[in-house]
C-alpha positions as CSV (number, residue, x, y, z in Angstrom):
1,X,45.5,-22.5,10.0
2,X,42.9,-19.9,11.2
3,X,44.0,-17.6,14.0
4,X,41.8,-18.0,17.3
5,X,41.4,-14.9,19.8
6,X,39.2,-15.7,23.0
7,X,41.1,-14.0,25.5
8,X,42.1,-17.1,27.7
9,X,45.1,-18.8,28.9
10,X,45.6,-22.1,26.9
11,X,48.7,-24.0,27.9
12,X,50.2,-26.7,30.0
13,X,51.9,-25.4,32.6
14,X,55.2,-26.6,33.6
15,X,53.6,-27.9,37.1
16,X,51.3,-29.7,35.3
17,X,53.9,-31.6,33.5
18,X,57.0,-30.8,34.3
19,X,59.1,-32.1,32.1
20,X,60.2,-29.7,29.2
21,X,60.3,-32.5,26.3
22,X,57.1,-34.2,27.1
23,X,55.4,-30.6,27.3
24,X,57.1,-30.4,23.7
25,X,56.1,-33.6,22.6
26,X,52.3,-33.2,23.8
27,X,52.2,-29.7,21.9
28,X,52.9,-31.6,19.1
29,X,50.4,-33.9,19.5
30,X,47.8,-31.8,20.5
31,X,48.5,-29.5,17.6
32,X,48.4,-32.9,14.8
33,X,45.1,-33.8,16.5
34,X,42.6,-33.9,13.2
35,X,39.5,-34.6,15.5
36,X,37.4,-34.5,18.4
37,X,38.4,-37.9,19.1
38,X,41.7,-37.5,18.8
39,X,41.7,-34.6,21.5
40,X,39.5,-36.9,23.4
41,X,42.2,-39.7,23.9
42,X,45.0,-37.2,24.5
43,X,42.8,-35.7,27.3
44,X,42.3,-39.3,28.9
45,X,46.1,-40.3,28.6
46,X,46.5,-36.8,30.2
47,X,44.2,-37.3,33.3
48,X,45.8,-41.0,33.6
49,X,49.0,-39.9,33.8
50,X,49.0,-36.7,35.8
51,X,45.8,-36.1,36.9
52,X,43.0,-33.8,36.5
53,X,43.7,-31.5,34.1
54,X,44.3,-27.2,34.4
55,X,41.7,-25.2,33.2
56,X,44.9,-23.7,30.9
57,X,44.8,-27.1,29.5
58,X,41.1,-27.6,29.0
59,X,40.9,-24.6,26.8
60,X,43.7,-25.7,25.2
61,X,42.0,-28.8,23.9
62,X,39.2,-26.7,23.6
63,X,40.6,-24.3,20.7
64,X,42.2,-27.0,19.0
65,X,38.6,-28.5,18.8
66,X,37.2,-25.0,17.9
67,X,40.1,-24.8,15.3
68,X,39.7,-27.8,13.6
69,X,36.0,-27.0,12.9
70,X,36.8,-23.6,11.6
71,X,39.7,-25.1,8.8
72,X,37.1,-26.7,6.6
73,X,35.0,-23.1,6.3
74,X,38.4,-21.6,5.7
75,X,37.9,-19.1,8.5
76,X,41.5,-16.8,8.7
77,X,40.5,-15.6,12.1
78,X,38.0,-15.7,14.9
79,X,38.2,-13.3,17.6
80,X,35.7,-13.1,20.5
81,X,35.3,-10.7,23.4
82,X,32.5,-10.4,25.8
83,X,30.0,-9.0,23.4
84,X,31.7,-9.2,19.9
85,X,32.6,-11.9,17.8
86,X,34.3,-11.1,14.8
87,X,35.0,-14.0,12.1
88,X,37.4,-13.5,9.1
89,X,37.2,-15.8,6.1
90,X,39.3,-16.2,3.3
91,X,38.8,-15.6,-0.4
92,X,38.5,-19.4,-1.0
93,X,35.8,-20.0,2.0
94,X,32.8,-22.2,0.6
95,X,30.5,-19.6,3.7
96,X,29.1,-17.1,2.3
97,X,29.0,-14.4,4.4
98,X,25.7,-12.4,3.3
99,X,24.1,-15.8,4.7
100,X,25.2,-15.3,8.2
101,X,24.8,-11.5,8.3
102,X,20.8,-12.4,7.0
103,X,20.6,-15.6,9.4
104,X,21.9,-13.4,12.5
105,X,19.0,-10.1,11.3
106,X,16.1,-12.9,11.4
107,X,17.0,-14.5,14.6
108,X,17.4,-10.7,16.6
């Protein structure tokens, strides 16, 4: 499972749903969600049931998305900071690297 670092809260917060086993349970499903539209129908059921949702909880849904892209590339970590982005891949990752580097030198 890669390792995501943007340097935001991502969480539901306890006022947001307050009680401690369906926060569990929803971690759990957010975490199994394999797609877009499976993060998609969590977020509606969400808003139905306790309203517009946190920002915490946005990003939330948000990384999982961003994490479910970078598991097919193989990507061991993504970390991002104002000005850096720095993107780890494993051994086994199909990207090749030298591509990006010379993709990123044309474009700048």
């Amino acid at each position: 499972m890669p390792e995501i670092q943007l340097g935001v809260s991502a969480f539901i917060p306890e006022e947001y749903v307050q009680d401690v086993h369906q926060r569990l349970v929803l971690y759990k499903r957010v975490s199994l969600a394999a797609n877009d539209e499976d993060l998609n129908q969590i977020k509606c059921e969400l808003q139905d049931c306790y309203g517009k949702l946190p920002s915490s909880v946005d990003n939330l849904l948000q990384i999982i998305s961003i994490r479910n892209f970078l598991k097919p590339l193989k990507v061991k970590r993504w970390a991002m900071t104002v000005n850096i982005c720095n993107i780890f891949f494993r051994d086994t990752s199909p990207v090749d690297p030298a591509k990006i580097i010379a993709f990123y030198q044309q474009e700048n």
